[in-house]
DOVO-969621 format. One line per 3 residues: number of its first residue (from 0); their letters; for each residue x negated, y negated, z negated of C-alpha. Coordinates in steps of 0.25 Angstrom, whole numbers. Each point is the difference from the previous one (the first is absolute). Example, Ala and Ser with C-alpha at 12.3 -4.5 7.8 and 13.67 -1.06 7.14 Angstrom:
DOVO-969621
0) as) -49,18,-31 ~ -6,-14,2
***
This chain:
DOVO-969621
0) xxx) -336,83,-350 ~ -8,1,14 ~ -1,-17,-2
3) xxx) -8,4,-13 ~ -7,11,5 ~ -7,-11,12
6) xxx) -4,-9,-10 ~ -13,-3,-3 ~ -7,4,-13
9) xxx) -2,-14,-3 ~ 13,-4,3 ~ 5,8,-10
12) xxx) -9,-3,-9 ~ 4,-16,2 ~ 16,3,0
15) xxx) -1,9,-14 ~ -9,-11,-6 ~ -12,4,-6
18) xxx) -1,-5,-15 ~ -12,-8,-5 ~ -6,14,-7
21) xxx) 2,5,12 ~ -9,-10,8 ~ -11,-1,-10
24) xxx) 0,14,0 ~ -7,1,12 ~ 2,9,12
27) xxx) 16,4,-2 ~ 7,13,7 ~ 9,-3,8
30) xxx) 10,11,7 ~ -4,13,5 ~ -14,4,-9
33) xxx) -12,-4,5 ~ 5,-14,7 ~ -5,-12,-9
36) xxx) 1,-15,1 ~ -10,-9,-6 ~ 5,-9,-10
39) xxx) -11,-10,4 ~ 8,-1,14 ~ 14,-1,-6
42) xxx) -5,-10,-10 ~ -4,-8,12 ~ 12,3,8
45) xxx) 8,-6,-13 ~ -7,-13,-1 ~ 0,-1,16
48) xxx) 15,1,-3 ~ 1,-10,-11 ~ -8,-9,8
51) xxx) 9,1,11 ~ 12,-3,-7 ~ -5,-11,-7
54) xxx) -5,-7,15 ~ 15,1,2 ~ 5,-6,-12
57) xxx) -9,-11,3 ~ 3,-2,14 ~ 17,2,-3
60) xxx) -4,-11,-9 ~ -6,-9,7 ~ 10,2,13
63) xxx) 12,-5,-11 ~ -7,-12,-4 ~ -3,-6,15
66) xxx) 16,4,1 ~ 4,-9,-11 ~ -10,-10,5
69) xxx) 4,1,15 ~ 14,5,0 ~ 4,-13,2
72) xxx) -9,-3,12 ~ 10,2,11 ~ 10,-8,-6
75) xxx) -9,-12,-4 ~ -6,1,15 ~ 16,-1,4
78) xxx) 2,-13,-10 ~ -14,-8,5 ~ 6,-5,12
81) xxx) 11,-7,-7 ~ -10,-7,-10 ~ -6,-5,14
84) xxx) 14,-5,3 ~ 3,-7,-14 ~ -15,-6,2
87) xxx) 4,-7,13 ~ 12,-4,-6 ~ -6,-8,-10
90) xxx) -10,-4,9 ~ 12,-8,7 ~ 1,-11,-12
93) xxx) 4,-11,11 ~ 10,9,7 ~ 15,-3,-2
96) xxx) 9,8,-11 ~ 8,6,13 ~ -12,6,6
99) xxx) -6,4,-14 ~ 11,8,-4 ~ 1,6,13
102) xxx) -15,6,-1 ~ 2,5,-12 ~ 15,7,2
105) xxx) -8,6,13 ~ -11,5,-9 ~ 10,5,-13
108) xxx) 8,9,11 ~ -13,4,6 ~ -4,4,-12
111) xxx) 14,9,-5 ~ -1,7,14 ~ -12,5,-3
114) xxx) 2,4,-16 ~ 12,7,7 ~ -10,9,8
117) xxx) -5,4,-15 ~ 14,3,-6 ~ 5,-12,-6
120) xxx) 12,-4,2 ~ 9,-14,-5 ~ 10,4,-8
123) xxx) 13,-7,4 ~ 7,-6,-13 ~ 7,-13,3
126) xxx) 15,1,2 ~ -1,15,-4 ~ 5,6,-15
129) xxx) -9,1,-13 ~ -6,15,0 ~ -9,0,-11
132) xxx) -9,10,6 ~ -5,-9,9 ~ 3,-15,-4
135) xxx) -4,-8,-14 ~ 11,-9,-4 ~ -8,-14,-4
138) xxx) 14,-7,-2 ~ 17,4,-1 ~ 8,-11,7
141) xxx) 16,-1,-2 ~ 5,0,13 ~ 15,0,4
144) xxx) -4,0,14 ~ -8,15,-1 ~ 3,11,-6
147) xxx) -9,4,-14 ~ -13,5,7 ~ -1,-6,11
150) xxx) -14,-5,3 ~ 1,-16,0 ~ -14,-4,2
153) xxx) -16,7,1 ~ -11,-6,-6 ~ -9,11,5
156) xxx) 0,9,11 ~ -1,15,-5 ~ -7,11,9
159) xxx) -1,16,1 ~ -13,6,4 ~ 4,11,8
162) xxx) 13,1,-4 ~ -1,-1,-16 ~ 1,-12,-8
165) xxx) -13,-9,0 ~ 6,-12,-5 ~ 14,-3,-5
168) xxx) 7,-13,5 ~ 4,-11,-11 ~ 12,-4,4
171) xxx) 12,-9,-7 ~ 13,10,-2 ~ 14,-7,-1
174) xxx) 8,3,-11 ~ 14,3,-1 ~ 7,-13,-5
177) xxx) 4,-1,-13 ~ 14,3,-2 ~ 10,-11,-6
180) xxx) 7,9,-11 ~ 11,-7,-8 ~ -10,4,-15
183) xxx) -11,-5,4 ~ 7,-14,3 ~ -2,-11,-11
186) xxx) 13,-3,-8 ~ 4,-16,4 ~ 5,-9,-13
189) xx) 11,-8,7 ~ 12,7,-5
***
């Protein structure tokens, strides 16, 4: 109650929220007798207010769309250098296959390291077992050599951002075999 009590007039006046009678109803009493506010300040206290909140509506807006436009900067300033790296590369038409491939092997790891430093990771599926949670299977293989889901082949590399799926990997999954049941078998004529 002594917090109350300390407030200014107006204050009060602005935390009760005057009604529209009350503004156009000129000078308004406000707390104790004789203390009055004048609507003409309050009404221009309000539209200061609205004014305010509307510069910051604006300016909030305009912050989000040079984050959806920029957002990207730091990586894309990260991946230029390896554009620079692929343009050499192929600037080296006459160079020979072994010296070609090894340019651009040193540029395709110079580029995962540095994805890495923004949370992508490779995810590791040759030689591993089917989890549909992370791999798309493109093909199912019988194979007597691996047991049913073991992953045979990739045809894409799959990745987590952070930890969480970004892409799943496609890979080829073996089958179990088919069994050779005795019903199944077709009846020969040569009795």
């Amino acid at each position: 109650m002594e917090d109350r009590e300390k407030e200014s007039p107006l204050v009060e006046a602005v935390a009760e929220g005057p009604t529209a009678e009350d503004l156009d109803a000129g000078p308004a009493t406000v707390g104790e007798p004789g203390e009055t506010v004048d609507a003409a300040k309050l009404k221009e206290q309000l539209a200061y207010l609205a004014a305010e909140f509307e510069n910051f509506r604006k300016r909030v807006a305009r912050e989000r769309e040079a984050q959806a436009a920029f957002g990207n900067e730091q990586l894309l300033r990260a991946v230029l250098p390896f554009l620079d790296n692929l343009e050499r590369a192929m600037g080296q038409a006459g160079a020979s296959a072994e010296a070609l491939l090894f340019g651009v092997r040193m540029t395709y790891d110079q580029f995962l390291s540095e994805l890495r430093k923004f949370g992508l990771e490779q995810l590791p599926a040759q030689g591993g077992t089917f989890d549909p949670s992370l791999h798309e299977a493109i093909a199912s293989v019988p194979s007597s050599g691996k047991p049913g889901g073991a992953i045979l082949a990739e045809a894409r590399k799959g990745y987590l951002l952070h930890g969480r799926l970004l892409r799943p990997a496609q890979v080829t999954v073996a089958a179990a075999p088919p069994e050779d049941g005795g019903g199944d078998a077709p009846v020969g004529s040569g009795e």
